[in-house]
DSSP file (Angstrom, degrees, kcal/mol; ACC not computed):
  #  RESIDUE AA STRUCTURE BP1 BP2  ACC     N-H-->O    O-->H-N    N-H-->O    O-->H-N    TCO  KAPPA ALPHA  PHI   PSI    X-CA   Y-CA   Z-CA
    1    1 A X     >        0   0    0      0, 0.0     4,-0.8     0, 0.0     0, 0.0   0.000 360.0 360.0 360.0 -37.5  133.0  102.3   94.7
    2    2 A X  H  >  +     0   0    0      2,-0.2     4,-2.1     1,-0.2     0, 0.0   0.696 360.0  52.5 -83.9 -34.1  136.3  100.4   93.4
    3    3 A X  H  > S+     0   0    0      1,-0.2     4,-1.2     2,-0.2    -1,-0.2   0.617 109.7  47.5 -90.5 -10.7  135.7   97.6   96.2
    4    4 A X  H  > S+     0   0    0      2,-0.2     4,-2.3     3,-0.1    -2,-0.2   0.822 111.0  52.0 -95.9 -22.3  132.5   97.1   95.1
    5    5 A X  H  X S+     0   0    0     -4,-0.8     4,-1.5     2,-0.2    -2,-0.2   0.997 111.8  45.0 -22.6 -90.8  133.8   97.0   91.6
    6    6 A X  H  X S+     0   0    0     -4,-2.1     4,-1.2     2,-0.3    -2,-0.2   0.465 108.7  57.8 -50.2 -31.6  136.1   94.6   92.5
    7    7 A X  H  X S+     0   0    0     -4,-1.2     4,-1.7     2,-0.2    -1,-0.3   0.969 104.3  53.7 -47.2 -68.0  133.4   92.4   94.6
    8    8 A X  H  X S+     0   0    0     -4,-2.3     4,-2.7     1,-0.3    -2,-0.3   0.790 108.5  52.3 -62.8 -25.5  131.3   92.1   91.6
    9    9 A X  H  X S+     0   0    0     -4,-1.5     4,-2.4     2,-0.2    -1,-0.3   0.961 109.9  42.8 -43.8 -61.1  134.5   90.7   89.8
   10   10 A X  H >X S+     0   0    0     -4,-1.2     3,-1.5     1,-0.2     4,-0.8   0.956 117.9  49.6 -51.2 -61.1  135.5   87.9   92.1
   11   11 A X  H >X S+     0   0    0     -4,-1.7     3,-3.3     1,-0.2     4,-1.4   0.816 113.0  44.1 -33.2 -69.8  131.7   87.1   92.3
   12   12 A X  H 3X S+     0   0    0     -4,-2.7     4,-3.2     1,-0.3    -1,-0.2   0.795 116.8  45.4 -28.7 -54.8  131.8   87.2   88.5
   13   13 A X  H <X S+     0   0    0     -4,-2.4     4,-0.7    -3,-1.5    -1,-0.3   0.817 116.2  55.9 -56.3 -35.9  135.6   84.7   88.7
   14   14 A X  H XX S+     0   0    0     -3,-3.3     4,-1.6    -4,-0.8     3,-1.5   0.942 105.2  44.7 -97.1 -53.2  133.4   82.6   91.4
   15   15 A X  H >X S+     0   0    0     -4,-1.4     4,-1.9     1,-0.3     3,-1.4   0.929 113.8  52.8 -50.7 -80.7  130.6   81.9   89.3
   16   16 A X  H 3X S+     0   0    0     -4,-3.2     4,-1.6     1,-0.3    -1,-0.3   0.473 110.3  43.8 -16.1 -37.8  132.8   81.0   86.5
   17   17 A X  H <X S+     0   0    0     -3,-1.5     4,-3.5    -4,-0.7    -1,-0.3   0.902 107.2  57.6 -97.2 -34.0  134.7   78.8   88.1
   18   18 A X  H <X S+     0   0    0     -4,-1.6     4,-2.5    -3,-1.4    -2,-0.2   0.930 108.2  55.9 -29.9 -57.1  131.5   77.0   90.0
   19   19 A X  H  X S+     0   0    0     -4,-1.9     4,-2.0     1,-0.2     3,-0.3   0.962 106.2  49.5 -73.9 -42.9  130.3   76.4   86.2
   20   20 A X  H  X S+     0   0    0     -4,-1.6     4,-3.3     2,-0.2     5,-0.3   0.880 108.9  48.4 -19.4 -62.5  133.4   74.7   85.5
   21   21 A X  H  X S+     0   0    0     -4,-3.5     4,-2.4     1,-0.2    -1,-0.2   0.890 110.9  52.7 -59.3 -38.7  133.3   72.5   88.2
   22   22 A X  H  X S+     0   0    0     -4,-2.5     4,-2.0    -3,-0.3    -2,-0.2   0.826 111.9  46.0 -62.9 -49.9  129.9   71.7   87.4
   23   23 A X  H  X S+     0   0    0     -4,-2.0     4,-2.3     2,-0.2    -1,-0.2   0.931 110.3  49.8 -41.4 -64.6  130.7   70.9   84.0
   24   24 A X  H  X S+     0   0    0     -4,-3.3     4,-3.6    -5,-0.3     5,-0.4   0.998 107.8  55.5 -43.7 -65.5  133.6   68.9   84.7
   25   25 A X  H  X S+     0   0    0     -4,-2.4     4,-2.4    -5,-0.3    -1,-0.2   0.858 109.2  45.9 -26.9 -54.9  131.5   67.1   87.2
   26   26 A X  H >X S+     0   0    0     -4,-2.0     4,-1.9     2,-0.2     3,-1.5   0.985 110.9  57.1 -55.4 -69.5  128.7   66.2   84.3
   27   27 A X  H 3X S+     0   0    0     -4,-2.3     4,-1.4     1,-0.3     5,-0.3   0.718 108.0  43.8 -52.7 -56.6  131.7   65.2   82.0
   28   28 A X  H >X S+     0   0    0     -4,-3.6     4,-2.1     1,-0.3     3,-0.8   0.956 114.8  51.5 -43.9 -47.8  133.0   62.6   84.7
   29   29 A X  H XX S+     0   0    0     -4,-2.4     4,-2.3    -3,-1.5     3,-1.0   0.971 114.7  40.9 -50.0 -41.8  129.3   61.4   85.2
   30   30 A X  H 3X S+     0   0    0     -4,-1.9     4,-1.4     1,-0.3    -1,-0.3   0.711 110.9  52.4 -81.1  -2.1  128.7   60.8   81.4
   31   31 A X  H << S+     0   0    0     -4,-1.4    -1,-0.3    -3,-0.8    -2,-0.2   0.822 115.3  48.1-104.1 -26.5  132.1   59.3   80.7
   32   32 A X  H << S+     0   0    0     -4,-2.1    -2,-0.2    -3,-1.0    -3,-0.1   0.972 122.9  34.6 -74.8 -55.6  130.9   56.6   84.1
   33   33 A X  H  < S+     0   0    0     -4,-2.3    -2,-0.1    -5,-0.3    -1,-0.1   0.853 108.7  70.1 -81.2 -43.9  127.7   56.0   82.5
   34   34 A X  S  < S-     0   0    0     -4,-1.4     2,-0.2    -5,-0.3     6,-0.0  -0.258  75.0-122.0 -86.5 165.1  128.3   56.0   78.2
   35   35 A X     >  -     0   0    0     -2,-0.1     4,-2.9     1,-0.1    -1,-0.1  -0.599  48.5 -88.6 -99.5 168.5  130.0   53.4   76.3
   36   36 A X  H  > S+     0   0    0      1,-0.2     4,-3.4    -2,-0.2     5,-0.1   0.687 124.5  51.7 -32.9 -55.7  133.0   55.1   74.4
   37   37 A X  H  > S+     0   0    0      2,-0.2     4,-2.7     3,-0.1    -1,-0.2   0.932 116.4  41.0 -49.9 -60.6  131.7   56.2   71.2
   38   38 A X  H  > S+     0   0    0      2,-0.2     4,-3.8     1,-0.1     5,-0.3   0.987 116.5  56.2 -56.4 -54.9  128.6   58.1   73.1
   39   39 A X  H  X S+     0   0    0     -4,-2.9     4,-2.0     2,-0.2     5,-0.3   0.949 106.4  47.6 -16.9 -87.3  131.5   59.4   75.9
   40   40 A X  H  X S+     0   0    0     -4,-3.4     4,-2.6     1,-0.3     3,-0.4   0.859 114.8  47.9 -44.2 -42.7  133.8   61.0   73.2
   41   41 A X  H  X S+     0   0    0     -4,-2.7     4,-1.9     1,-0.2    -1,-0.3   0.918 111.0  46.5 -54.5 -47.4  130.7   62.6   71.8
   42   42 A X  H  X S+     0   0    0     -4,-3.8     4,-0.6     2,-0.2    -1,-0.2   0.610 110.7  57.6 -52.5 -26.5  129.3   64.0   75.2
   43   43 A X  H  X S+     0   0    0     -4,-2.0     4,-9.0    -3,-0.4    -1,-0.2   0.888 107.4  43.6 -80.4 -58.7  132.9   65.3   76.0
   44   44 A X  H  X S+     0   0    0     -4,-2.6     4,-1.3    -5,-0.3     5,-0.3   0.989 118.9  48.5 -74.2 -44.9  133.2   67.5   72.9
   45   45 A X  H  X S+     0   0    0     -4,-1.9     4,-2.3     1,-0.3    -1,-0.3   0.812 111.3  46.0 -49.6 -37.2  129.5   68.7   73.7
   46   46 A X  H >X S+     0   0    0     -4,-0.6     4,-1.8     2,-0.2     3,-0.5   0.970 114.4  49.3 -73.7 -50.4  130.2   69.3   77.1
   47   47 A X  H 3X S+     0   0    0     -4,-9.0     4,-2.0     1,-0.2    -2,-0.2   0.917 110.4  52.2 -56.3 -44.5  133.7   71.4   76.0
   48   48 A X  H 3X S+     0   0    0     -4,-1.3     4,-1.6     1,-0.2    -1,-0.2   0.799 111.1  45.8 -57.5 -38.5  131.7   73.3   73.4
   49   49 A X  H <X S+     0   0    0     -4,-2.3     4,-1.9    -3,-0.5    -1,-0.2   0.801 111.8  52.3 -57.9 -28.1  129.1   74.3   76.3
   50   50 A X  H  X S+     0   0    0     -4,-1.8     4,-3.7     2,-0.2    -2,-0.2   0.906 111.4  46.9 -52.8 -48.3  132.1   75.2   78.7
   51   51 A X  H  X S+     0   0    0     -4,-2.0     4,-2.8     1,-0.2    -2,-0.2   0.980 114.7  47.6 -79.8 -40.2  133.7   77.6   76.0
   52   52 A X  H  X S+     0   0    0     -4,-1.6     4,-2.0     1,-0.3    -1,-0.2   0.936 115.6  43.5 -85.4 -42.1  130.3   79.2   75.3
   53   53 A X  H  X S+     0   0    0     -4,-1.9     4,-3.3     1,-0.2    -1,-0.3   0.920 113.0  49.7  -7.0 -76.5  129.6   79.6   78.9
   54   54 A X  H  X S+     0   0    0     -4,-3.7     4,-0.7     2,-0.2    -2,-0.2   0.915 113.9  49.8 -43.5 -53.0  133.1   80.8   79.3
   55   55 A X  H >X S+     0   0    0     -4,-2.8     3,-9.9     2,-0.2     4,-1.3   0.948 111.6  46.0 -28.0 -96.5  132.3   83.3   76.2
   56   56 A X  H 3X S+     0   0    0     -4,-2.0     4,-2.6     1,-0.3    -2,-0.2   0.595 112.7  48.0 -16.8 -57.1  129.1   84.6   77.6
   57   57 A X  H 3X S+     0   0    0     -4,-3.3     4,-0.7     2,-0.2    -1,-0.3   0.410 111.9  54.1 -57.7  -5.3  130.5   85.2   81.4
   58   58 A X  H <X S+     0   0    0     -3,-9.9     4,-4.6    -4,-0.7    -2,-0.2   0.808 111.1  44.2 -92.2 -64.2  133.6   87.0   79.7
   59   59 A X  H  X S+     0   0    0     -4,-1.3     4,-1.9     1,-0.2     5,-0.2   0.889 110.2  56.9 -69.8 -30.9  131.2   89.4   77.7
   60   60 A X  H  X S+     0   0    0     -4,-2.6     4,-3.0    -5,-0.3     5,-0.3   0.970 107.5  45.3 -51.1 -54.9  129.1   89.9   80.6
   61   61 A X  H  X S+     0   0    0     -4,-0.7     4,-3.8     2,-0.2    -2,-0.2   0.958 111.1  50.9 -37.7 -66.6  131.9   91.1   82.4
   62   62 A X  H >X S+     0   0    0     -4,-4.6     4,-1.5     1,-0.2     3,-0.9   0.921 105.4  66.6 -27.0 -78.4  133.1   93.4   79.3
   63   63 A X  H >X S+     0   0    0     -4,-1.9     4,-2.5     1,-0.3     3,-0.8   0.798 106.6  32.8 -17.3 -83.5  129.6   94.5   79.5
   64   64 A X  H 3X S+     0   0    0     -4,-3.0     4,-2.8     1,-0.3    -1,-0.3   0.798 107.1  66.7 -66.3 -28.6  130.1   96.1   83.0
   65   65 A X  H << S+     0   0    0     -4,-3.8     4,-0.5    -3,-0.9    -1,-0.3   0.827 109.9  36.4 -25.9 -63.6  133.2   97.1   82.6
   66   66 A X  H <X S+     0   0    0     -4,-1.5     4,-2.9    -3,-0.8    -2,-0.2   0.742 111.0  55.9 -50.8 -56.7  132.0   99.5   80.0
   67   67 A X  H  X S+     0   0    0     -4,-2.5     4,-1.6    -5,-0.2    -2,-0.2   0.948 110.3  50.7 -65.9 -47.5  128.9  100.3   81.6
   68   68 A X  H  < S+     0   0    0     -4,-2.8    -2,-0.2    -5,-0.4    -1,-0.2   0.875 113.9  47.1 -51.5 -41.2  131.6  101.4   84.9
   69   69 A X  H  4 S+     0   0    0     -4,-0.5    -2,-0.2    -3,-0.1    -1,-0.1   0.989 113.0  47.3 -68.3 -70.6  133.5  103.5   82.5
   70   70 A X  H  < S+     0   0    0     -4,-2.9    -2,-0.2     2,-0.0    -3,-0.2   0.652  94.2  82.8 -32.1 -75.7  130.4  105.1   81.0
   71   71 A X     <  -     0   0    0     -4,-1.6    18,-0.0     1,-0.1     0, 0.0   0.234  59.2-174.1 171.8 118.0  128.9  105.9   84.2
   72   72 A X        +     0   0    0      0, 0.0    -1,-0.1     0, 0.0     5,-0.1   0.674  61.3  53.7-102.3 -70.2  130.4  109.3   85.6
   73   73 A X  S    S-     0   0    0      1,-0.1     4,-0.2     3,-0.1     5,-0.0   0.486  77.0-128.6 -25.5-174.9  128.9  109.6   89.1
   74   74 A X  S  > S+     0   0    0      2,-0.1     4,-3.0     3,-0.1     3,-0.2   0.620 104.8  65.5-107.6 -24.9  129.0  107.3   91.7
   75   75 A X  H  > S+     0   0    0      1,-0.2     4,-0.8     2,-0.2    -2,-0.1   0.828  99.8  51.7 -72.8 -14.6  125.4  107.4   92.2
   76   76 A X  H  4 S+     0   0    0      2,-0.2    -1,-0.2     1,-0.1    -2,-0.1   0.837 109.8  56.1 -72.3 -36.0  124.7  105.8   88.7
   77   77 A X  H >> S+     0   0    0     -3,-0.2     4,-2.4     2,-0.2     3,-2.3   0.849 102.0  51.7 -42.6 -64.6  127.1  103.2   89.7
   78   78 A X  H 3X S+     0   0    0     -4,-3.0     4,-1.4     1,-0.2    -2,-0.2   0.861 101.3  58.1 -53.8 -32.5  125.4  102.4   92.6
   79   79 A X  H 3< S+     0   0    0     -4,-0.8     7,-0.3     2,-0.2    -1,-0.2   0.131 105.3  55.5 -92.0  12.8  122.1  101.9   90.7
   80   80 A X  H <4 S+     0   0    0     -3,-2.3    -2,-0.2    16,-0.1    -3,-0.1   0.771 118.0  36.5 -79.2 -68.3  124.1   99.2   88.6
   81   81 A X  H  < S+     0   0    0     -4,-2.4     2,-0.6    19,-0.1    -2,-0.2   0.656 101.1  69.2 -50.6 -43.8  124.9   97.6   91.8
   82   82 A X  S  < S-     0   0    0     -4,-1.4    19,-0.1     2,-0.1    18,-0.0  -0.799  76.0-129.6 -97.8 122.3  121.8   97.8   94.5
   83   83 A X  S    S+     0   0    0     -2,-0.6     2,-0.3    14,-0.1    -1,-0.1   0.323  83.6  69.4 -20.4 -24.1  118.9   95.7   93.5
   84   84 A X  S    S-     0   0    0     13,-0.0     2,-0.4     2,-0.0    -2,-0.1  -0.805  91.5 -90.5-117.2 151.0  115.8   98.3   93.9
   85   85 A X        -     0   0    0     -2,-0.3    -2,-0.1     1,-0.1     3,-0.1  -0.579  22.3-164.9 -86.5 120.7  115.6  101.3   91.3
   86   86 A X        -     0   0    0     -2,-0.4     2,-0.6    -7,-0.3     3,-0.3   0.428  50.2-112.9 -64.8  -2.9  116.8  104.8   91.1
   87   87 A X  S  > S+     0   0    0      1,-0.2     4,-0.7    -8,-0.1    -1,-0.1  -0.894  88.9   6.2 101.7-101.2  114.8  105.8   88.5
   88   88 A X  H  > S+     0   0    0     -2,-0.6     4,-1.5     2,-0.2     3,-0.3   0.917 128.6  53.5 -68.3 -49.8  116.3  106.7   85.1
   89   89 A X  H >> S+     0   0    0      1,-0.3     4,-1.5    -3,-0.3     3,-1.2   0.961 117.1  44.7 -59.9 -67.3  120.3  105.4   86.0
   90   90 A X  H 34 S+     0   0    0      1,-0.3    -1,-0.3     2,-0.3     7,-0.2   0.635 102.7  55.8 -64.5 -31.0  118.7  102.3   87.0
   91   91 A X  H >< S+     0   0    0     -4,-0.7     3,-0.8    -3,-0.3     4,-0.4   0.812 108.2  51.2 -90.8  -6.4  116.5  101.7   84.3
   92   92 A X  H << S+     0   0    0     -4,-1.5     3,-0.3    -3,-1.2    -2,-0.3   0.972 123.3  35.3 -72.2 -47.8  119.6  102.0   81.7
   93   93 A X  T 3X S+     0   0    0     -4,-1.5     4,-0.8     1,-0.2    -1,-0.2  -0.127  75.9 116.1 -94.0  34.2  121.2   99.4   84.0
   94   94 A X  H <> S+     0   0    0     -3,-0.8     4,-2.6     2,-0.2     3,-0.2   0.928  84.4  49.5 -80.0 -50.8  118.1   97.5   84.9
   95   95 A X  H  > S+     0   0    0     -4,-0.4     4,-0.8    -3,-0.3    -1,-0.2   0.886 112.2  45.3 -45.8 -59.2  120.1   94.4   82.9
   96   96 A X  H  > S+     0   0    0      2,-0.3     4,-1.2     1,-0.2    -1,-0.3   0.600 115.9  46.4 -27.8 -48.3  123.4   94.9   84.8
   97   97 A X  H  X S+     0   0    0     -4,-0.8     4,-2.6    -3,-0.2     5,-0.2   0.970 109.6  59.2 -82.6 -50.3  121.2   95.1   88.4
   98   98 A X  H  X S+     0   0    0     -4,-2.6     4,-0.6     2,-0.3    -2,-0.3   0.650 104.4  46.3 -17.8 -67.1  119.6   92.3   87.1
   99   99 A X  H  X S+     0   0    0     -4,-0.8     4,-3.6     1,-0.2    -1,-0.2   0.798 115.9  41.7 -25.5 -63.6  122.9   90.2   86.9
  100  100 A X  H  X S+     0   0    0     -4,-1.2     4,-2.2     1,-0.3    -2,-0.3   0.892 106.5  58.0 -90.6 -30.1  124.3   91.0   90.2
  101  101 A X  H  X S+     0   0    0     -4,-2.6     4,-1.2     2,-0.2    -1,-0.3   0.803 108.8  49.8 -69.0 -28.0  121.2   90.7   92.3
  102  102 A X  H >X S+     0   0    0     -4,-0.6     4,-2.3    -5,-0.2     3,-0.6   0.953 116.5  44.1 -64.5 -59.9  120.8   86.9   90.9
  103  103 A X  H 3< S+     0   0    0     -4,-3.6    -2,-0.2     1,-0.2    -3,-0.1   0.939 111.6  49.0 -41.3 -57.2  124.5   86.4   91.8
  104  104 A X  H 3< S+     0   0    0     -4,-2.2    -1,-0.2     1,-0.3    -2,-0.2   0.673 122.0  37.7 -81.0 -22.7  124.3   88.0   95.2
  105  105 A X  H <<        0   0    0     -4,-1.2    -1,-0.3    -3,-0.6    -2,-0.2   0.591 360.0 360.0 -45.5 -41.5  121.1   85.8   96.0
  106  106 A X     <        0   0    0     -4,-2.3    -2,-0.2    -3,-0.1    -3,-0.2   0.591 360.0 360.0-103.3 360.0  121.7   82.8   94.6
């Protein structure tokens, strides 16, 4: 239960850092392509998408965190985690299954 915890973290850390790189990546392209003026603008746009990004994957995390603490069993845990539904557990954590079956797929 704890390593599976701990899975969905790294995933979480992995994503994060993917969108970083991906960001970064644009920023070089736009900085190749725009003349200065357009550049500096594209930069802070791009940093302001980074942080809100950054945000969002931060509160997601929170988000499950919480949802792991709530959660007494393990088998309500599990029906955060597994992609097909458990019935009730699942449909409280239908957002949360949601999440990690898009990770663990894509």
């Amino acid at each position: 239960m704890l390593m599976k915890m701990v899975v969905v973290m790294m995933m979480m850390m992995m994503m994060m850092m993917m969108m970083m790189m991906m960001m970064m990546m644009m920023m070089m392209m736009m900085m190749m392509m725009m003349m200065r003026m357009m550049m500096m603008m594209m930069m802070m746009m791009m940093m302001m998408m980074m942080m809100m990004v950054m945000m969002m994957m931060t509160m997601m995390m929170l988000m499950m965190t919480m949802m792991m603490m709530t959660t007494t069993t393990t088998t309500t845990i599990k029906c955060a985690f597994l992609p097909h539904d458990n019935g009730l557990a699942f449909a409280r954590k239908n957002y949360a299954a949601k999440c990690i079956s898009g990770v663990t797929i894509n």
